[in-house]
C-alpha positions as CSV (number, residue, x, y, z in Angstrom):
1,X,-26.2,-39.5,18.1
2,X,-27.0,-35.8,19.1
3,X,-23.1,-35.0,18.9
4,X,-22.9,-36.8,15.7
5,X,-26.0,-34.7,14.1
6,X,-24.7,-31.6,15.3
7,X,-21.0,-31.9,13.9
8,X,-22.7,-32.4,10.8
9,X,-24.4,-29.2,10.9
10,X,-20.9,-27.3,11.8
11,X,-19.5,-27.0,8.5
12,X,-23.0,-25.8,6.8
13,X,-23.5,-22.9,9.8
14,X,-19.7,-22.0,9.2
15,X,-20.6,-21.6,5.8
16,X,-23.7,-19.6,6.4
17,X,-22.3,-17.0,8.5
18,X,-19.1,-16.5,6.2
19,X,-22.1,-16.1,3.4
20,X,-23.4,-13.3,5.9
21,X,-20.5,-11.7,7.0
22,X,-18.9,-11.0,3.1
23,X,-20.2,-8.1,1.2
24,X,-22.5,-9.5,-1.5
25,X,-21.1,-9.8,-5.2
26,X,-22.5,-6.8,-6.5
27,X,-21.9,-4.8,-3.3
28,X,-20.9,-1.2,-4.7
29,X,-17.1,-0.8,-5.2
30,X,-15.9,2.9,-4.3
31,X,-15.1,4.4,-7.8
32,X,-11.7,6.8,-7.3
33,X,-11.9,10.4,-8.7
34,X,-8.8,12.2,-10.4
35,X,-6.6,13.7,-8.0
36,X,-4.8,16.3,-10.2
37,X,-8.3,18.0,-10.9
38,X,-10.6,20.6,-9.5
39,X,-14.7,20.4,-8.9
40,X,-16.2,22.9,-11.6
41,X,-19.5,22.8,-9.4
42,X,-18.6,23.4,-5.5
43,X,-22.7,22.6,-5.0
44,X,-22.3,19.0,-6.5
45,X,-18.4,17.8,-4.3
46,X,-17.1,14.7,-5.4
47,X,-19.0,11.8,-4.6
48,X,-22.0,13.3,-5.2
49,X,-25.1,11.5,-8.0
50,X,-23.5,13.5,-10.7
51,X,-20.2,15.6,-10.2
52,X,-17.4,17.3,-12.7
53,X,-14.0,17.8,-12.5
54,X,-11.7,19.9,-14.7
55,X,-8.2,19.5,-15.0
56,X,-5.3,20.5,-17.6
57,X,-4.2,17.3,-17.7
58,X,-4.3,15.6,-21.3
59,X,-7.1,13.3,-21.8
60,X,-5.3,10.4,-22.4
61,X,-3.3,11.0,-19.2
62,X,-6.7,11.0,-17.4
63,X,-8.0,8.3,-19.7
64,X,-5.1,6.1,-18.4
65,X,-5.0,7.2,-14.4
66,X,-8.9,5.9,-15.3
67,X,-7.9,2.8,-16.2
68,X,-5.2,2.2,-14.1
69,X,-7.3,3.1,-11.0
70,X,-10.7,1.7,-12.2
71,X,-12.4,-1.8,-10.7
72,X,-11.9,-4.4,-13.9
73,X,-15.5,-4.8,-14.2
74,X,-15.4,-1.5,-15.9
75,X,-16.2,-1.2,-19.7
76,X,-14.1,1.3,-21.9
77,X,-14.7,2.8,-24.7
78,X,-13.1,5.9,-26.5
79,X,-14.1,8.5,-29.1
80,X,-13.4,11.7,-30.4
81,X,-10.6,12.2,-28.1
82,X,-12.5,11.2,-25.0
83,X,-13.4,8.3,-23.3
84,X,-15.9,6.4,-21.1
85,X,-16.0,4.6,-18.5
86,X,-19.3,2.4,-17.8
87,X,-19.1,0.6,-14.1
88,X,-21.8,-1.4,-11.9
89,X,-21.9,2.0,-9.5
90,X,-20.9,5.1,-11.6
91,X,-19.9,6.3,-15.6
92,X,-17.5,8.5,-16.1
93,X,-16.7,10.4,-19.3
94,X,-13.1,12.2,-20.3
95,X,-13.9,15.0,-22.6
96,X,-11.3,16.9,-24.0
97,X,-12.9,21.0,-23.6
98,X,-11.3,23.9,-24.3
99,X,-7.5,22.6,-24.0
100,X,-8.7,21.2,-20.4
101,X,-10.2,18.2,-19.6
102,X,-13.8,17.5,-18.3
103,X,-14.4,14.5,-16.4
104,X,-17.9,13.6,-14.8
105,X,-18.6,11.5,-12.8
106,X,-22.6,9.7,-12.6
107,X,-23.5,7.2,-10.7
108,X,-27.4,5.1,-11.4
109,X,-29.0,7.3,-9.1
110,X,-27.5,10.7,-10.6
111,X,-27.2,12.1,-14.2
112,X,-28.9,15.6,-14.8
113,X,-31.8,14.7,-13.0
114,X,-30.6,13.0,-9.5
115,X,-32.0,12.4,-6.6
């Protein structure tokens, strides 16, 4: 009777500790940076709350490494010959500047006033 009881548990504590073991759904998903780009701001390196990048790179060569590159969970929306990217852990915007391109990277916890 004991043997049968616990077999019966086996396949609801295998469950449980896969539940355990796996990141949970809305686990933060490392957002890539532009590699053919430079930090503007060597006192806010990528991966920082709030970092930009500059590169001379169209921006719709940037706007589709973005997209390319991007978790599918991201939103996208363009305008005025930028776009933005709105994802569970970051935003990033492509802003044509200057005959460059500005991207910025925020995350929740950043923008102009980060912590």
């Amino acid at each position: 009777m004991l043997h049968k009881f616990l077999s019966s548990l086996a396949p609801l504590l295998l469950a449980s500790s896969v539940a355990l073991l796996a990141p949970p759904a809305s686990a933060a998903v490392a957002v890539p940076s532009y590699p053919n780009a430079v930090n503007k701001n060597p006192e806010l390196p990528r991966g920082s709350p709030m970092f930009q990048l500059e590169t001379a790179d169209a921006a719709s060569a940037v706007d589709a490494w973005y997209g390319a590159h991007l978790p599918k969970s991201c939103t996208h929306q363009t305008a005025q010959g930028g776009a933005k990217y709105a994802c569970p852990n970051a935003s990033i915007m492509i802003t044509p500047h200057d005959g460059k391109t500005l991207i910025t990277h925020m995350s929740p916890m950043g923008g102009m006033f980060g912590h």
